[in-house]
C-alpha positions as CSV (number, residue, x, y, z in Angstrom):
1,X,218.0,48.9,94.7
2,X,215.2,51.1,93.8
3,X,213.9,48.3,91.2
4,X,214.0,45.7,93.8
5,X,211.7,47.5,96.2
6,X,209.3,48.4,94.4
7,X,208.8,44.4,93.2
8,X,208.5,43.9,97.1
9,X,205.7,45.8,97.1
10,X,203.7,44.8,94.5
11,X,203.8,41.3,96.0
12,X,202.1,42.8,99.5
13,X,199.3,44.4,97.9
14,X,198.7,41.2,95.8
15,X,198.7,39.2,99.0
16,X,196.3,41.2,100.7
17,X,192.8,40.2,101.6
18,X,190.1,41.9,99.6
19,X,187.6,44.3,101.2
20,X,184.1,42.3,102.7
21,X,181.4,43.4,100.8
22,X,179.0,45.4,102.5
23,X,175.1,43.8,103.1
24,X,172.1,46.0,102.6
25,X,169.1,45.0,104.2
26,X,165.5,46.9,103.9
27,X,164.2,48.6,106.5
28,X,161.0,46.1,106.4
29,X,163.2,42.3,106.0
30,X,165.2,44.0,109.4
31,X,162.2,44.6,111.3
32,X,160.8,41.0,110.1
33,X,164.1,39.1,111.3
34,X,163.8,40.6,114.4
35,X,160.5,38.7,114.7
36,X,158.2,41.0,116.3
37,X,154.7,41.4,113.6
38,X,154.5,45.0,111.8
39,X,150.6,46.2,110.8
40,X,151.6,48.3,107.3
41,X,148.4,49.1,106.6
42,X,145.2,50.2,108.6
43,X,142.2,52.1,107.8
44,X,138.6,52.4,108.8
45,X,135.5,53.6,106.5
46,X,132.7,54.6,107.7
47,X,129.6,52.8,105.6
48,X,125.9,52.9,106.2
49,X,124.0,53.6,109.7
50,X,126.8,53.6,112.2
51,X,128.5,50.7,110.4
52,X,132.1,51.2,110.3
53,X,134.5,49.0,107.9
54,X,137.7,48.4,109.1
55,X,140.7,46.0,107.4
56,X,144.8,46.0,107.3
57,X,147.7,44.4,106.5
58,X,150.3,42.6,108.9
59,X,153.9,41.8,107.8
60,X,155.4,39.2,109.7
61,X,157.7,35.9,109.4
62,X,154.6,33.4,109.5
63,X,151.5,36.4,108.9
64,X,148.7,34.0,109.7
65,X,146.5,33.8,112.3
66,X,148.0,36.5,114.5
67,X,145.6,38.7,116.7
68,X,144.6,42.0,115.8
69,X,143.4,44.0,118.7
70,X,141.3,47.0,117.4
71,X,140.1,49.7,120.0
72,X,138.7,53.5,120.3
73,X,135.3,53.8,118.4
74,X,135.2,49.7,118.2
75,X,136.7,47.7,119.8
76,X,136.8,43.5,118.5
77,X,139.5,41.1,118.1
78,X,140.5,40.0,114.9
79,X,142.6,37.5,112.7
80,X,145.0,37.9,109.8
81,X,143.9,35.2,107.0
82,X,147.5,32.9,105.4
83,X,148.3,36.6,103.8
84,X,148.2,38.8,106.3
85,X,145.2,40.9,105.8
86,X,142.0,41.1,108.3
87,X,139.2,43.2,108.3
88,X,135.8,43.8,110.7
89,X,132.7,45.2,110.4
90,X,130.5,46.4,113.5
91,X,128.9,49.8,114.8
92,X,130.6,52.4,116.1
93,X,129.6,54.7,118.9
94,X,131.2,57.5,117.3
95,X,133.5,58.5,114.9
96,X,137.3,59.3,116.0
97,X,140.4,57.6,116.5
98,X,140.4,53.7,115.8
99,X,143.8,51.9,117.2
100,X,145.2,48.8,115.9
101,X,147.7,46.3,118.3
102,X,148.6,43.0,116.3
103,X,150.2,39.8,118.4
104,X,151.8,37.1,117.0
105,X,152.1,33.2,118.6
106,X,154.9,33.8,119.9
107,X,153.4,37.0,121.9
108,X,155.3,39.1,120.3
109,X,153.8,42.3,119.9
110,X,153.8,45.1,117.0
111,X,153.6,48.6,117.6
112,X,150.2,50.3,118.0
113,X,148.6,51.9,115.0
114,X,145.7,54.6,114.4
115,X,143.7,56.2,111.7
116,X,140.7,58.7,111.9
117,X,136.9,56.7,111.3
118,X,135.8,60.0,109.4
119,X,132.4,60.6,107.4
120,X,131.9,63.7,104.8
121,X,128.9,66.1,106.4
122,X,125.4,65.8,105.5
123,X,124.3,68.5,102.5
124,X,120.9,69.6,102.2
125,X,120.5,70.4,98.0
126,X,117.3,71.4,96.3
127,X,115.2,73.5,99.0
128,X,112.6,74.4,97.1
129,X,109.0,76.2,98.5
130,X,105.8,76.2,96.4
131,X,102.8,77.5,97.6
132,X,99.4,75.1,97.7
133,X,96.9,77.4,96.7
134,X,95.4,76.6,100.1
135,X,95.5,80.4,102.1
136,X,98.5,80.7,103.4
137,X,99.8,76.2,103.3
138,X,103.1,75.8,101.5
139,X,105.3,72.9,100.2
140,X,108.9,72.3,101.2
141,X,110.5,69.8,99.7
142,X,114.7,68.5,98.8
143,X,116.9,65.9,99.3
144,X,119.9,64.9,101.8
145,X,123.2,63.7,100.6
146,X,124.7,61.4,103.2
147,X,126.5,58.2,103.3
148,X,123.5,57.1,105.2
149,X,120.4,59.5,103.8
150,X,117.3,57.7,105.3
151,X,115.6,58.2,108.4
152,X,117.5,62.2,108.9
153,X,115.4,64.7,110.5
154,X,115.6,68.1,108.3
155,X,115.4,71.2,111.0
156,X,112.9,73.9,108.6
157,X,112.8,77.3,110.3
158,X,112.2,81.0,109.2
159,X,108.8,81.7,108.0
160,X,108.1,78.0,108.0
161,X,108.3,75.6,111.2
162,X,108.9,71.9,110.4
163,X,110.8,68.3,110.9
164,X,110.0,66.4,107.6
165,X,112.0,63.1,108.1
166,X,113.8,61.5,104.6
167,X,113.1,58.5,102.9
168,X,115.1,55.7,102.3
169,X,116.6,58.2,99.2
170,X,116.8,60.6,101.3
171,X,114.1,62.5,100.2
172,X,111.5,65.1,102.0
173,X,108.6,66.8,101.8
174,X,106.1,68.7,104.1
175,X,103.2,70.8,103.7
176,X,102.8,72.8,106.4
177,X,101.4,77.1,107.2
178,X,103.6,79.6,106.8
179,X,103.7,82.8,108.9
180,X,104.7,85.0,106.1
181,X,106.4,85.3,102.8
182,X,110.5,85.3,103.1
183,X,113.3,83.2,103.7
184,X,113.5,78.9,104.9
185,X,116.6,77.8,106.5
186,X,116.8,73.7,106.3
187,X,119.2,71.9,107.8
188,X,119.9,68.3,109.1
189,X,122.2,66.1,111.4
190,X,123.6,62.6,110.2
191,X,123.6,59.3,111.9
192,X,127.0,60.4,113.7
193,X,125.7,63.7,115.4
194,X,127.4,65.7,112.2
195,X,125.1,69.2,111.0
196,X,125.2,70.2,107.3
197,X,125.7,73.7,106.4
198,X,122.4,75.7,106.4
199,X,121.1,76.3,103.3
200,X,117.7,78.7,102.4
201,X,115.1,79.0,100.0
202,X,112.8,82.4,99.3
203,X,108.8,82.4,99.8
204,X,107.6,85.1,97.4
205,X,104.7,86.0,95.7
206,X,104.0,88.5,93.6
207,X,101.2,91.4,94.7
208,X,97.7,90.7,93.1
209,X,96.0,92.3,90.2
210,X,91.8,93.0,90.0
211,X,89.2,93.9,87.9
212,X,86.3,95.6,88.2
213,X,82.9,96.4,86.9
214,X,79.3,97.4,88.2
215,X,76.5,97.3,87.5
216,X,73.0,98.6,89.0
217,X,70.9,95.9,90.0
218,X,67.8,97.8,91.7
219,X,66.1,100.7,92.6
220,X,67.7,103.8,94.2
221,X,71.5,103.2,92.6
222,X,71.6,100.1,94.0
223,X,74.9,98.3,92.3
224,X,76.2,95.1,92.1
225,X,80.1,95.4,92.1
226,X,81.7,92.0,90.8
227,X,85.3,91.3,89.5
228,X,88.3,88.9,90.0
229,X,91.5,88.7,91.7
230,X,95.1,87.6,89.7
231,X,96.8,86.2,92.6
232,X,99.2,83.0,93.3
233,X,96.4,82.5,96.1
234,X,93.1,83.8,94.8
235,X,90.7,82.7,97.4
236,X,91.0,84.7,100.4
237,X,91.8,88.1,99.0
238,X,89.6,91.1,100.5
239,X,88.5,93.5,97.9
240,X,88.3,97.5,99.6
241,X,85.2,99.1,96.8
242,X,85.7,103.3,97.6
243,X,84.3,105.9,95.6
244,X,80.8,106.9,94.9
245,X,79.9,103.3,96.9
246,X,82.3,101.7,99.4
247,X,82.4,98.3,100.7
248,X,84.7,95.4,101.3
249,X,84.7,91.8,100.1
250,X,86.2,88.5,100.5
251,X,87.4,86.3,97.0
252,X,86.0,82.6,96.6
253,X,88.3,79.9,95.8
254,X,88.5,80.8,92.1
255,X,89.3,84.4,92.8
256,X,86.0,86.3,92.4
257,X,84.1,88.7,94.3
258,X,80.8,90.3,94.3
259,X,79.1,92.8,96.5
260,X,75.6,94.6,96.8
261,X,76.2,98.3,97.4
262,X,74.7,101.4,97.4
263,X,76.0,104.4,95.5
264,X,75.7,108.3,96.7
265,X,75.4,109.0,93.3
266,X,76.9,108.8,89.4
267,X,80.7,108.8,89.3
268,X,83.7,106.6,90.0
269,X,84.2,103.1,91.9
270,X,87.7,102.2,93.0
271,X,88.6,98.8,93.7
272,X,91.8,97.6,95.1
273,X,92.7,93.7,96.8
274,X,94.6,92.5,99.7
275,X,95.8,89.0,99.4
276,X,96.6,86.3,102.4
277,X,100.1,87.5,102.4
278,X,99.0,91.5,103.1
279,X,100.8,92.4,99.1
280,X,98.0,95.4,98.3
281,X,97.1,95.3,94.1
282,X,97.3,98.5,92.0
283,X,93.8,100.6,92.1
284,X,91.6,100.1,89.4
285,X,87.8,101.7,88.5
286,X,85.2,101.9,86.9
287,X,82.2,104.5,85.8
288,X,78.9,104.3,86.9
289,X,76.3,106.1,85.5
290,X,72.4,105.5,86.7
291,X,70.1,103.3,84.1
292,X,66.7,104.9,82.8
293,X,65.8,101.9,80.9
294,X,62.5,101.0,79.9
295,X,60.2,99.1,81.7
296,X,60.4,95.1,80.4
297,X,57.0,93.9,78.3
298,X,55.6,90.7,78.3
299,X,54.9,89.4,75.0
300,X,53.3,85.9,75.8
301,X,51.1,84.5,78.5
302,X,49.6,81.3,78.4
303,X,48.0,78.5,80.1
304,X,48.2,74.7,79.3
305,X,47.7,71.4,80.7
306,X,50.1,69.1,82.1
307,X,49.8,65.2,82.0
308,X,49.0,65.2,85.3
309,X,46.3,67.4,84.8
310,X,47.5,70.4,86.2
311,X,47.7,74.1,84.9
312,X,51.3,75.5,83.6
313,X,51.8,79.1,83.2
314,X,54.2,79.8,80.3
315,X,55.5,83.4,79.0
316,X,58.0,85.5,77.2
317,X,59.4,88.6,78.5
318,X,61.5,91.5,76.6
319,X,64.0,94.2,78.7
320,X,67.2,95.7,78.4
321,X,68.7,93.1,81.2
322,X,67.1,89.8,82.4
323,X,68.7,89.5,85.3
324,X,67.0,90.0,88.4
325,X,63.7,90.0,86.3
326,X,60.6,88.1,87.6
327,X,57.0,87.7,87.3
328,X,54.0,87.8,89.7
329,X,51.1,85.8,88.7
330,X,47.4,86.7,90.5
331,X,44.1,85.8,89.3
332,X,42.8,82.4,89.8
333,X,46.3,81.6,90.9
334,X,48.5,83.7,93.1
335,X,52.8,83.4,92.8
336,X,56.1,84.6,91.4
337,X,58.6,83.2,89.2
338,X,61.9,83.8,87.9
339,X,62.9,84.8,84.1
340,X,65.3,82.7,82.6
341,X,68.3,84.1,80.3
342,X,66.0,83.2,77.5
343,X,63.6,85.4,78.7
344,X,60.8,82.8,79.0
345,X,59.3,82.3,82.3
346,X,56.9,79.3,83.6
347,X,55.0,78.9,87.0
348,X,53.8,75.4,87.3
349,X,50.4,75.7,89.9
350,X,48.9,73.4,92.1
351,X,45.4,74.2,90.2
352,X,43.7,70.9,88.8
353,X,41.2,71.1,85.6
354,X,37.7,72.2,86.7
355,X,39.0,73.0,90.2
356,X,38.3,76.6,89.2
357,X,38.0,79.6,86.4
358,X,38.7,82.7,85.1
359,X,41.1,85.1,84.3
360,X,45.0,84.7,85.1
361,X,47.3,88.0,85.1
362,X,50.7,88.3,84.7
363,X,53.6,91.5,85.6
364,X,57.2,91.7,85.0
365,X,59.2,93.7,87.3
366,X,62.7,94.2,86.3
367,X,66.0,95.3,88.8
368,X,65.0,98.7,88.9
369,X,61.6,98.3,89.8
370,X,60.2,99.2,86.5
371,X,56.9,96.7,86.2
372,X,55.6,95.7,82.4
373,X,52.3,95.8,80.7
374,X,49.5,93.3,82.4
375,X,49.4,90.0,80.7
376,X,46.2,87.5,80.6
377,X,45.1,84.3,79.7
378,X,42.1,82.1,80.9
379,X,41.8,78.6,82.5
380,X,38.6,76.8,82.9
């Protein structure tokens, strides 16, 4: 009995019906059977100028020629090529959200997409500041990086006031005053209203350095004080002379000075300089002790000829210093001339041959005021 129902049933389960296998289907293949289009890829890139690149990817049953609507920062109508894919170029008014709508012939529609048009901020590199030599005109120059670099206005602020404008490189450079030594902010705004980060650069200039001598140049202590300024800016600088003379003077462009003073007596001269920037030098000096030199001699004095048949006056003086020596000539002929570094001297007169004759004298006087021997010659 037992035996015989259990061969029942095995024969059941052999008759039954197997189990229907069970159909995956992706995600994607469900949405395409259902017909409506799907955009599975969208993105916008913002290029050069206010250009913004724009392309995606719709997945559909028959994926060409079905409208893409874009809208937000631009807004066009597109088509998908025999692949799917579309893409559009065109300005933007601003960067944001871009939305994507894609429409099939059969008016079916997909669902609406969006991405972000976004653009990485301007960066102001390699603010530098050298000054011109020119009083107190500087130099800025450095460079934007932007996706689109030319044409940016660069805001310069601090000690220096400026809107250099870049190149097509995005390059700048302005030379321009500047209303003190210390710090230059720069910073610029792209084509889409973004601002960089502000970045500085430091104006400096070390404080001058001066030398110093004198040296008297006339009667009664009367001194020539002369030197030159060490300076980033040499012309410009005003020299402050204290001591046994005082005085002030102003640099040339190559950084020297010289002034005409009069000292109280023998003793020290202190010198110290000012530059365009108000930096003060250390003090320096010097020693000045009065000259007793002897008075100059004039060994030679002659008169020639010229070819135009006029007399020259020609000489040779001797003195401890030839500068600010000169001659006076009287006689037949009456003027002054200056010794040169050589010592010689010539005085070229307006005195023809056989106009007149006689004797011709000549005196050296030297800075001090010492005056030489009497010189003569004779002219016919």
């Amino acid at each position: 009995m037992f035996a015989f129902l259990f061969a029942r049933r095995r024969a059941a389960t052999r008759r039954r019906k197997p189990p229907m296998r069970r159909r995956f289907e992706s995600l994607d293949r469900r949405l395409c059977l259902s017909g409506a289009p799907m955009i599975d890829m969208f993105q916008a890139v913002a290029g050069t100028g206010q250009l913004v690149n724009i392309s995606g990817h719709v997945m559909d049953q028959n994926p060409a020629g079905i409208q893409v609507a874009l809208s937000g920062s631009v807004s066009a109508n597109v088509s998908t090529n025999a692949s799917g894919f579309f893409s559009y170029s065109g300005a933007a008014s601003s960067l944001g959200a871009e939305s994507a709508l894609a429409t099939d012939s059969q008016n079916q529609s997909s669902s609406s997409v969006q991405t972000q048009i976004v653009d990485n901020p301007p960066v102001v590199q390699n603010l530098m500041v050298m000054e011109t030599g020119n009083g107190q005109y500087v130099t800025v120059s450095g460079q934007v990086q932007s996706t689109s670099p030319g044409g940016l206005t660069v805001s310069l602020s601090g000690v220096v006031t400026a809107s250099p404008v870049t190149n097509s490189m995005g390059q700048f450079s302005v030379t321009t005053q500047a209303s003190a030594l210390g710090t230059i902010h720069g910073a610029v705004t792209d084509v889409w209203g973004v601002s960089s980060a502000t970045v500085q650069s430091q104006l400096t200039n070390p404080a001058p350095s001066l030398s110093v001598m004198a040296m008297q140049t006339g009667p009664n202590n009367t001194l020539t004080v002369s030197g030159h300024v060490n300076d980033m800016v040499e012309g410009g600088a005003v020299v402050t002379i204290s001591g046994v003379a005082s005085g002030t003077a102003t640099t040339d462009s190559s950084g020297n000075y010289s002034l005409v003073v009069q000292a109280s007596a023998q003793g020290t001269i202190t010198a110290s300089a000012t530059d365009i920037w108000g930096l003060v030098s250390t003090v320096v000096q010097t020693n000045y002790t009065s000259q007793t030199s002897q008075p100059p001699v004039i060994t030679s004095f002659n008169a020639s000829l010229s070819s135009g048949g006029i007399w020259v006056f020609t000489g040779t003086v001797t003195d401890q210093s030839l500068v600010g020596l000169t001659v006076t000539l009287s006689g037949v002929v009456g003027g002054t001339c200056t010794v040169r570094s050589d010592g010689t001297f010539e005085y070229d007169s307006s005195l023809t041959y056989g106009a007149a004759g006689g004797a011709e004298f000549a005196k050296a006087t030297d800075a001090l005021g010492n005056v030489s021997n009497t010189a003569q010659c004779w002219v016919a």
